[in-house]
PQR file of N, CA, C, O and H, with PARSE charges and radii, in Angstrom:
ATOM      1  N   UNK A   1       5.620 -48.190  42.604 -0.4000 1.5000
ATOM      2  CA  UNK A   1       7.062 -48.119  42.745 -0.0000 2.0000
ATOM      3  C   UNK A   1       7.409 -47.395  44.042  0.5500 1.7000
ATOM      4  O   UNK A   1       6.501 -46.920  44.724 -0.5500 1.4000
ATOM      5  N   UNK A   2       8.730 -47.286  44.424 -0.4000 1.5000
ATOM      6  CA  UNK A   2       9.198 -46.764  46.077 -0.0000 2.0000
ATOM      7  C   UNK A   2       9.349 -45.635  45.320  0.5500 1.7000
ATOM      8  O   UNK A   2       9.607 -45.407  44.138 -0.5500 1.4000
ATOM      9  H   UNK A   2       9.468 -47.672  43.870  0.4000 1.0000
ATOM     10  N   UNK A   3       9.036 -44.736  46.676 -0.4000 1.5000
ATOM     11  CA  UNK A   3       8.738 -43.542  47.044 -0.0000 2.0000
ATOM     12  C   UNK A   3       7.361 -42.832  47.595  0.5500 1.7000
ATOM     13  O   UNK A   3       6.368 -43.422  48.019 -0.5500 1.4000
ATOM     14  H   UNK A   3       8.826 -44.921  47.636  0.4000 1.0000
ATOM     15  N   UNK A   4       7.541 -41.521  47.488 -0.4000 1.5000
ATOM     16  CA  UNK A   4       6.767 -40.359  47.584 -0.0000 2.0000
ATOM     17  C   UNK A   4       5.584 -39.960  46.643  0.5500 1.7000
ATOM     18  O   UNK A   4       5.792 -39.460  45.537 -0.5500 1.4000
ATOM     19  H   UNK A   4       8.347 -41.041  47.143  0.4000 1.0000
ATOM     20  N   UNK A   5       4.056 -40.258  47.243 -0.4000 1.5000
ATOM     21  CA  UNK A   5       3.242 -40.016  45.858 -0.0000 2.0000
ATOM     22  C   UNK A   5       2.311 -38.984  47.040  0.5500 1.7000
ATOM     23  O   UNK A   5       2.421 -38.997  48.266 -0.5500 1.4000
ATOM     24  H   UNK A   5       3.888 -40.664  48.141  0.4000 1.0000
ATOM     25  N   UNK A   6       1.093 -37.849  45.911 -0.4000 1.5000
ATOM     26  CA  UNK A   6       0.333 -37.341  46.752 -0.0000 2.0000
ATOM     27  C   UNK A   6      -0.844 -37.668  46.040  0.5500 1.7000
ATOM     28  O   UNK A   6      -1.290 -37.687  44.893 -0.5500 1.4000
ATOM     29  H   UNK A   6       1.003 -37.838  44.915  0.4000 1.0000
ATOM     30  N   UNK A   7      -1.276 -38.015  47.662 -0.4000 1.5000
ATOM     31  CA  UNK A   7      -3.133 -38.606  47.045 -0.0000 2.0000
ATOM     32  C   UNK A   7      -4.357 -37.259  47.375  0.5500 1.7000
ATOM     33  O   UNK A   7      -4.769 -36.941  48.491 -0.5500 1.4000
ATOM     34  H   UNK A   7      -0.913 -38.000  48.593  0.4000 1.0000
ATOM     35  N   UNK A   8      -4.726 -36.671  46.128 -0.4000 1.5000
ATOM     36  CA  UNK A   8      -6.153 -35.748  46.388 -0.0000 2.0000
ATOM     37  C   UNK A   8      -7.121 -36.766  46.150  0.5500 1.7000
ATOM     38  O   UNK A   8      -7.295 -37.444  45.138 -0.5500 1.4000
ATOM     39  H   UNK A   8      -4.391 -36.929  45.222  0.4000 1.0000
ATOM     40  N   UNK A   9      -7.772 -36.767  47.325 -0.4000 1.5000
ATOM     41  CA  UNK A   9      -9.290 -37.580  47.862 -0.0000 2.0000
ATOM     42  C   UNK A   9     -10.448 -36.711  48.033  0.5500 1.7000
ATOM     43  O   UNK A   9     -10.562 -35.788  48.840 -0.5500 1.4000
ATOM     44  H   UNK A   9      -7.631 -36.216  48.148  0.4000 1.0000
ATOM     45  N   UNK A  10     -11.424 -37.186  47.036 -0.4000 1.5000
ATOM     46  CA  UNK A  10     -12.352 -36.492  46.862 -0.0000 2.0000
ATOM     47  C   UNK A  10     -13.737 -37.596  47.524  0.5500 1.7000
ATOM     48  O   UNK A  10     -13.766 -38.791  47.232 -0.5500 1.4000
ATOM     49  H   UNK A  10     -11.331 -37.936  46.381  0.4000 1.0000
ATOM     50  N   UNK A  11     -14.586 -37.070  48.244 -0.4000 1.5000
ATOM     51  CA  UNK A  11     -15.262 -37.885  48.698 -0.0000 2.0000
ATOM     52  C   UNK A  11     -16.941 -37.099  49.150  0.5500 1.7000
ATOM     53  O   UNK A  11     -16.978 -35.868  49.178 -0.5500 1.4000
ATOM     54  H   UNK A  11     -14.563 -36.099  48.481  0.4000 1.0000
ATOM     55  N   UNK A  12     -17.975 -37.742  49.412 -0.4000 1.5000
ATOM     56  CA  UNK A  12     -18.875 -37.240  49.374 -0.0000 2.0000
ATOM     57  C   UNK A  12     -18.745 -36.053  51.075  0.5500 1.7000
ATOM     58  O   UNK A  12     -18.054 -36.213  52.081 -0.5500 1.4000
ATOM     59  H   UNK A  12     -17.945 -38.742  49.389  0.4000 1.0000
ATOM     60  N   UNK A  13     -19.290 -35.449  50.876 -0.4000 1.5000
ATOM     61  CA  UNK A  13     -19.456 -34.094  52.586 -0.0000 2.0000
ATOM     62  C   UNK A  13     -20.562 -34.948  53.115  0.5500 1.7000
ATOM     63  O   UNK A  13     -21.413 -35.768  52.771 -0.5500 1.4000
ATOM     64  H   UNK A  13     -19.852 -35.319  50.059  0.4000 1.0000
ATOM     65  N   UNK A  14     -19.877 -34.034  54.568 -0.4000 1.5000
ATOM     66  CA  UNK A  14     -20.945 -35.148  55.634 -0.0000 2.0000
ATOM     67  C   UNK A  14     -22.641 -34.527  55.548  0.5500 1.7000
ATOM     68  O   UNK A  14     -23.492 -35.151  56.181 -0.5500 1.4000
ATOM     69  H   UNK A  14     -19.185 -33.367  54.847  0.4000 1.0000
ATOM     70  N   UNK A  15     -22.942 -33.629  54.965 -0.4000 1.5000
ATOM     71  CA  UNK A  15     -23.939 -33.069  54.543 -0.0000 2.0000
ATOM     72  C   UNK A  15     -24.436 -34.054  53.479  0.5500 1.7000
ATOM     73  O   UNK A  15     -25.624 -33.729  53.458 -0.5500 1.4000
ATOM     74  H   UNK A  15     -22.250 -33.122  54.451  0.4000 1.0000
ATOM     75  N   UNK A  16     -24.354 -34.734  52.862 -0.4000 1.5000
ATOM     76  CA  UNK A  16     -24.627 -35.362  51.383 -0.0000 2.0000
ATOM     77  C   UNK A  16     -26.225 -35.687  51.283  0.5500 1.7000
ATOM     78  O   UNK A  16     -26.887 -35.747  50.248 -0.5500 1.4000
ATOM     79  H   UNK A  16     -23.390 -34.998  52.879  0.4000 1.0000
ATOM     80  N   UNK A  17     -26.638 -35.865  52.520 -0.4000 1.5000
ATOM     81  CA  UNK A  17     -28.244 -36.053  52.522 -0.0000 2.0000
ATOM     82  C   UNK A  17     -28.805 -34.625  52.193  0.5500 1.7000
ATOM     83  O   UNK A  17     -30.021 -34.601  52.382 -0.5500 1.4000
ATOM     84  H   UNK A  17     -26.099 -35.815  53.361  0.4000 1.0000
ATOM     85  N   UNK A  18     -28.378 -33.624  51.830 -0.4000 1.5000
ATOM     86  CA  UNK A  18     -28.769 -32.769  51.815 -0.0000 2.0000
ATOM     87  C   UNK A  18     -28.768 -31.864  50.225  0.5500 1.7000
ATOM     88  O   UNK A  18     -29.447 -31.449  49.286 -0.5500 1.4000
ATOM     89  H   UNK A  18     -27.390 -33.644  51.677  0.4000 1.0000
ATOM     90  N   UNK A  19     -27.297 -31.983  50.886 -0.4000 1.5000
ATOM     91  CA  UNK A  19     -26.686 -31.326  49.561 -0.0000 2.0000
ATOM     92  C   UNK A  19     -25.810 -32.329  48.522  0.5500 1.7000
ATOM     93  O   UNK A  19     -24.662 -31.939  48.308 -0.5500 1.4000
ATOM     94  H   UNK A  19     -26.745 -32.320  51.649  0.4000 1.0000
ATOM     95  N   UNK A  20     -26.245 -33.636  47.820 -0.4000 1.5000
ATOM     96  CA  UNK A  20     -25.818 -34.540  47.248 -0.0000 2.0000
ATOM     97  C   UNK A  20     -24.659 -33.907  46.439  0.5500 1.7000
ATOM     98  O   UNK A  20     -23.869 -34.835  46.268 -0.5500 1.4000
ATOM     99  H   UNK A  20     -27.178 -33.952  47.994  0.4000 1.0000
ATOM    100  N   UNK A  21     -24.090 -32.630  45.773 -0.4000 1.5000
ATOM    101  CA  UNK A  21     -23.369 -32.573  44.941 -0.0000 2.0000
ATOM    102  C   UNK A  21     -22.143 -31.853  45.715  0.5500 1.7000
ATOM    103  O   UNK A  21     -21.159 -31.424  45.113 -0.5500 1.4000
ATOM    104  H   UNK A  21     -24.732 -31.876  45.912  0.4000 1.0000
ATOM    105  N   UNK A  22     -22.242 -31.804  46.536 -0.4000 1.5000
ATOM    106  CA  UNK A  22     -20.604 -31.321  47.759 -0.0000 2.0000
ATOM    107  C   UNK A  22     -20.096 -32.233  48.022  0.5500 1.7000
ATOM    108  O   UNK A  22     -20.648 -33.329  48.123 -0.5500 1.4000
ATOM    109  H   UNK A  22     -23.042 -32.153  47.025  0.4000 1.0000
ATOM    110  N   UNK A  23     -18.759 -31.971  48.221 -0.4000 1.5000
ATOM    111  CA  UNK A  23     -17.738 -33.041  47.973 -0.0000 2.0000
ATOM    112  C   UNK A  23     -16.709 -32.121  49.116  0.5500 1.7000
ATOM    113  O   UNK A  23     -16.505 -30.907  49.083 -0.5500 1.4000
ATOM    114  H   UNK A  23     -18.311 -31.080  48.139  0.4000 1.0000
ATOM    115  N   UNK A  24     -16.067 -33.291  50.268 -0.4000 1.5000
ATOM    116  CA  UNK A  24     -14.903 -32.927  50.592 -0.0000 2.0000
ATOM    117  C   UNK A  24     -13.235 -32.889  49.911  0.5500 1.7000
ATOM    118  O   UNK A  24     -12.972 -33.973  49.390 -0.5500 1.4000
ATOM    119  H   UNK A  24     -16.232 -34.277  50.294  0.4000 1.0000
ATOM    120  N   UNK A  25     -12.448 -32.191  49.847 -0.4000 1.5000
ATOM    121  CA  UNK A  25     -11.207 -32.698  49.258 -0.0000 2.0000
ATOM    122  C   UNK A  25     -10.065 -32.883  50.381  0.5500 1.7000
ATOM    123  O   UNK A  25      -9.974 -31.965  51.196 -0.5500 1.4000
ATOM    124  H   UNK A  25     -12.661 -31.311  50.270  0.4000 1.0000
ATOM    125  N   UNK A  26      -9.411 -33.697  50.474 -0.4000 1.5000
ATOM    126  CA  UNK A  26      -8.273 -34.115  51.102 -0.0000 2.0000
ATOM    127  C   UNK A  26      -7.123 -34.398  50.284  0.5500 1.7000
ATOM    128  O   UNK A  26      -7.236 -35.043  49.242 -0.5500 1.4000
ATOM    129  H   UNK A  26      -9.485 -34.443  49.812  0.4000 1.0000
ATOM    130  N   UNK A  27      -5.663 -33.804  50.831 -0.4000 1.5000
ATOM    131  CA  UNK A  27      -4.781 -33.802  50.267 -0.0000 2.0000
ATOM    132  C   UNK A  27      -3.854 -34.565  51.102  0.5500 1.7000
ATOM    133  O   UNK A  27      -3.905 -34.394  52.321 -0.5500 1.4000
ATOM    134  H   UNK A  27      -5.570 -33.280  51.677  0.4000 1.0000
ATOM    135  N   UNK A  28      -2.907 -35.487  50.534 -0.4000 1.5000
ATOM    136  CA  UNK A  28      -2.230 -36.231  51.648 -0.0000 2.0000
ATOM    137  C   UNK A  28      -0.450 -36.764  51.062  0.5500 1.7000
ATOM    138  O   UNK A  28      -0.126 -37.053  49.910 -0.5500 1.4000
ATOM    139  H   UNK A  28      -2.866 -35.625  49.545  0.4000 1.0000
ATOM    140  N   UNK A  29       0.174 -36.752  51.940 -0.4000 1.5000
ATOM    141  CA  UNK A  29       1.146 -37.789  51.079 -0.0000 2.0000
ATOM    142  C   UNK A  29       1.341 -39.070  51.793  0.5500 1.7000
ATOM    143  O   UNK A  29       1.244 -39.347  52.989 -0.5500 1.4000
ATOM    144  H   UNK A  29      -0.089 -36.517  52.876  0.4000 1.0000
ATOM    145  N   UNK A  30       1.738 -40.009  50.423 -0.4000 1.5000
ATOM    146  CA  UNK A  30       1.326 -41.557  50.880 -0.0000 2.0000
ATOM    147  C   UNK A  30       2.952 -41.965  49.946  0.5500 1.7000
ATOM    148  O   UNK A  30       3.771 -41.288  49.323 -0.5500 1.4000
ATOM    149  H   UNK A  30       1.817 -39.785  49.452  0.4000 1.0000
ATOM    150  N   UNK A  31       2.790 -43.597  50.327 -0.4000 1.5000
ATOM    151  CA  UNK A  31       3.732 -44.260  50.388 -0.0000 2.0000
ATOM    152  C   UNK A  31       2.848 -45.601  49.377  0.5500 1.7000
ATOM    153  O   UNK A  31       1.620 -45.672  49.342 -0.5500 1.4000
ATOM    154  H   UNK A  31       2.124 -44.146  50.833  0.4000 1.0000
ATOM    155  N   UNK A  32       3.484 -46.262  48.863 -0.4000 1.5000
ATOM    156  CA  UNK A  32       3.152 -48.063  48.198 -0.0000 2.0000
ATOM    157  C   UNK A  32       2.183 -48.623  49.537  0.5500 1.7000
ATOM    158  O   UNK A  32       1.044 -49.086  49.592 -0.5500 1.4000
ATOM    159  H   UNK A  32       4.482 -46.205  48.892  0.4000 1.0000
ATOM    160  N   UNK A  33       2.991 -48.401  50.332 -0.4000 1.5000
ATOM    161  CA  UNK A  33       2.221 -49.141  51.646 -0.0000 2.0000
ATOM    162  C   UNK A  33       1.595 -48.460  52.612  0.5500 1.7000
ATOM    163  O   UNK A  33       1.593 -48.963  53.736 -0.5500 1.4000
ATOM    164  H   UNK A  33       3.916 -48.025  50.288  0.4000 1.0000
ATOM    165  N   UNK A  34       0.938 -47.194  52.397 -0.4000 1.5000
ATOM    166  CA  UNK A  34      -0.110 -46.834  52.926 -0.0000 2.0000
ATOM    167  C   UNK A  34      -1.243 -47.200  52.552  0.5500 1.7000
ATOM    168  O   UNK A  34      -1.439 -47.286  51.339 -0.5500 1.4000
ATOM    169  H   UNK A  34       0.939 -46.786  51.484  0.4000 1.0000
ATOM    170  N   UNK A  35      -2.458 -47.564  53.616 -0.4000 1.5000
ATOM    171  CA  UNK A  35      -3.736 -47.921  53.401 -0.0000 2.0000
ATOM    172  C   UNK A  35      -4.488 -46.713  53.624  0.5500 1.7000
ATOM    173  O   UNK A  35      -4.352 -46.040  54.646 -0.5500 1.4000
ATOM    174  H   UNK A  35      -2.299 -47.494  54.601  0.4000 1.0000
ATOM    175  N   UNK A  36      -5.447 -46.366  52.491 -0.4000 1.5000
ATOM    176  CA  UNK A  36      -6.097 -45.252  52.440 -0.0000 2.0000
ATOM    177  C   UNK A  36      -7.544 -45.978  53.237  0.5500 1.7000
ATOM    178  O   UNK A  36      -7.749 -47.035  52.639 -0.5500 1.4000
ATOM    179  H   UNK A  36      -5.558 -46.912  51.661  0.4000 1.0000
ATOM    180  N   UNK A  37      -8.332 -45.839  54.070 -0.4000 1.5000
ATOM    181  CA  UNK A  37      -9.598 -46.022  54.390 -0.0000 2.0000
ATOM    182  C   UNK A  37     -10.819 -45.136  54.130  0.5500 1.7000
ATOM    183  O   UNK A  37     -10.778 -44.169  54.892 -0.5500 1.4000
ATOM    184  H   UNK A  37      -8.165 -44.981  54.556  0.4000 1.0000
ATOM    185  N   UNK A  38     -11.437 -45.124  53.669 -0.4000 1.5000
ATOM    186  CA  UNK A  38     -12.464 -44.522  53.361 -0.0000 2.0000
ATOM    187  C   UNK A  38     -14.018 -44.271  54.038  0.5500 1.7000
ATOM    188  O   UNK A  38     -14.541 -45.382  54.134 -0.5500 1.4000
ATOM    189  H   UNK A  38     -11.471 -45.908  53.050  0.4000 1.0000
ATOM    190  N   UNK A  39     -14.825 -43.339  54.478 -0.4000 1.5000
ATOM    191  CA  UNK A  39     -16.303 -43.944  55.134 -0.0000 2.0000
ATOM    192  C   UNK A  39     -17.053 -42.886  53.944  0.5500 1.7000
ATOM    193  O   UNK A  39     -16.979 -41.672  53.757 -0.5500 1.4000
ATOM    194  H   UNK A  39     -14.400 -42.437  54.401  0.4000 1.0000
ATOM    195  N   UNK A  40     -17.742 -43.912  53.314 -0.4000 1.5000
ATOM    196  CA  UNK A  40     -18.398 -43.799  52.061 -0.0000 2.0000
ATOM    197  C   UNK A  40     -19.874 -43.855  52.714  0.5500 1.7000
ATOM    198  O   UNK A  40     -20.271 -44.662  53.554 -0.5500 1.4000
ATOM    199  H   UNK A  40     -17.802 -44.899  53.466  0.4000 1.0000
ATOM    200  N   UNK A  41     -20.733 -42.574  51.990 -0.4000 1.5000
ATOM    201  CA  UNK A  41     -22.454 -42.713  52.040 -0.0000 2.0000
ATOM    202  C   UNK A  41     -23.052 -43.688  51.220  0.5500 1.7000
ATOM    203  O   UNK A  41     -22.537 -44.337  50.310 -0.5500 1.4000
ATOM    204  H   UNK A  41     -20.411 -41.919  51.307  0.4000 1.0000
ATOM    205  N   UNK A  42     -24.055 -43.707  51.599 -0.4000 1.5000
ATOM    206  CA  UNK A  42     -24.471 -45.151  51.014 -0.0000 2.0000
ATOM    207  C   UNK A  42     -24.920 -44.239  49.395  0.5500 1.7000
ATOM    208  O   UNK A  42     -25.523 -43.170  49.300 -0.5500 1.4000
ATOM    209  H   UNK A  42     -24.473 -43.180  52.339  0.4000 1.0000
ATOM    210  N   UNK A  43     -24.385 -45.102  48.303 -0.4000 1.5000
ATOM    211  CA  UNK A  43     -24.514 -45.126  46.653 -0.0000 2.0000
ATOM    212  C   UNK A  43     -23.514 -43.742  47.030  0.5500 1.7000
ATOM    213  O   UNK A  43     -23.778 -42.641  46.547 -0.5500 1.4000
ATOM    214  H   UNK A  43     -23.896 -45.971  48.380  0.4000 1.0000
ATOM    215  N   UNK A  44     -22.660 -43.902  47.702 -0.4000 1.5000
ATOM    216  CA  UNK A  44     -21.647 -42.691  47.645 -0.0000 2.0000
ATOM    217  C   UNK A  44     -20.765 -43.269  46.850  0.5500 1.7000
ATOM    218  O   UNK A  44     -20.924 -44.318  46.226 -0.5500 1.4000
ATOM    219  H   UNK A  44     -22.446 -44.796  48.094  0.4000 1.0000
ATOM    220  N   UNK A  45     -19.437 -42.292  46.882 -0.4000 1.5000
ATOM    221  CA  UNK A  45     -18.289 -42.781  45.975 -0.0000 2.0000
ATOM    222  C   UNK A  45     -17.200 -42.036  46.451  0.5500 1.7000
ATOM    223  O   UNK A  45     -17.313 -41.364  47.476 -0.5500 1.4000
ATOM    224  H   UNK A  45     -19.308 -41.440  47.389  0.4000 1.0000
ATOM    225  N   UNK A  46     -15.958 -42.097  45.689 -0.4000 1.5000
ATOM    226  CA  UNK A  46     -14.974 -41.708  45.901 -0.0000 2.0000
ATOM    227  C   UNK A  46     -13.946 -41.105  44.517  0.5500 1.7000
ATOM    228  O   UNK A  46     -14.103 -41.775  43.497 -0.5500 1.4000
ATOM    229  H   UNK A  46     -15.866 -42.643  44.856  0.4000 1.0000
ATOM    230  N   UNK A  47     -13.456 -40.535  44.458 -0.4000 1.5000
ATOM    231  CA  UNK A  47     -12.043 -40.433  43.213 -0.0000 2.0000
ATOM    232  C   UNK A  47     -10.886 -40.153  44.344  0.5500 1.7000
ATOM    233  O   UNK A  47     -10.879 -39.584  45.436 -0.5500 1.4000
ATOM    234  H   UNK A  47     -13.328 -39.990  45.287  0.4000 1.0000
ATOM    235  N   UNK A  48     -10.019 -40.758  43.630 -0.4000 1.5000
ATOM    236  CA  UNK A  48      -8.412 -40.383  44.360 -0.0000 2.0000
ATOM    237  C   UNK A  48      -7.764 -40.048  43.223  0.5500 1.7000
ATOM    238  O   UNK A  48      -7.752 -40.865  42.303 -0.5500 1.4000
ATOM    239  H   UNK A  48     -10.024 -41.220  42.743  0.4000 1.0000
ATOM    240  N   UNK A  49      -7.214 -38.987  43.105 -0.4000 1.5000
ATOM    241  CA  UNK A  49      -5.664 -38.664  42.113 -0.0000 2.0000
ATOM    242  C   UNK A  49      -4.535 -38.944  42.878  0.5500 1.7000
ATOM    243  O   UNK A  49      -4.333 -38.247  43.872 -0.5500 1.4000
ATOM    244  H   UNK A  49      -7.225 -38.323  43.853  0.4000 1.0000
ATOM    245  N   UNK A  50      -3.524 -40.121  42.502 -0.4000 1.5000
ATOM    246  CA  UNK A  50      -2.462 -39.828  42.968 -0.0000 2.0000
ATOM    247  C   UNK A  50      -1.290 -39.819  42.092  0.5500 1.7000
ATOM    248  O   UNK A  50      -1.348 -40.225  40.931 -0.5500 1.4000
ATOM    249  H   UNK A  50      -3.688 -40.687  41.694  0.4000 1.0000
ATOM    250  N   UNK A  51      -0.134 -39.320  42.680 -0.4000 1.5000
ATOM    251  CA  UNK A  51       0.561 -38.517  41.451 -0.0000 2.0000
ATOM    252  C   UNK A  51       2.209 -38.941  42.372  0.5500 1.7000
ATOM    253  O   UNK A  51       2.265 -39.157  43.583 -0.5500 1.4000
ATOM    254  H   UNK A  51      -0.087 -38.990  43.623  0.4000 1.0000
ATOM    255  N   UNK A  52       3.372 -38.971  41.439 -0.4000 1.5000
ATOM    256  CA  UNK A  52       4.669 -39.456  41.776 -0.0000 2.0000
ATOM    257  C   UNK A  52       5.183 -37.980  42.765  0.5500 1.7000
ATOM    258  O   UNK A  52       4.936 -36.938  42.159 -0.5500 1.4000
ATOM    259  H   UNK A  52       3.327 -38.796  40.456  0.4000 1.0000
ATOM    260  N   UNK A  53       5.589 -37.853  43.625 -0.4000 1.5000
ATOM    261  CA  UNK A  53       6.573 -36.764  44.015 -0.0000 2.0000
ATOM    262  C   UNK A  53       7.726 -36.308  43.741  0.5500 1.7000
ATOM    263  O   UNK A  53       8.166 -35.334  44.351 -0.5500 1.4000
ATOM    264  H   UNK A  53       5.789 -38.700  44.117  0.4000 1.0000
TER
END
């Protein structure tokens, strides 16, 4: 729906060869029509929470 949402992006740390269980967090605010891009480790992953404003 239109408006204001905030996306927490949780994603693997650029360390991950190392330390597999660290995780960066990013906090952002987004729109319907923002494209989130992602650079994922390989058998990496991602979670996003996003939430109405």
């Amino acid at each position: 729906s239109e408006g204001d949402y905030q996306a927490t992006i949780y994603t693997d740390a650029e360390d991950v060869e190392r330390n597999p269980n660290n995780l960066d967090r990013l906090v952002r605010k987004v729109t319907r029509k923002d494209i989130i891009e992602l650079n994922l480790a390989r058998d990496g992953g991602a979670l996003l929470h996003i939430t109405k404003l």
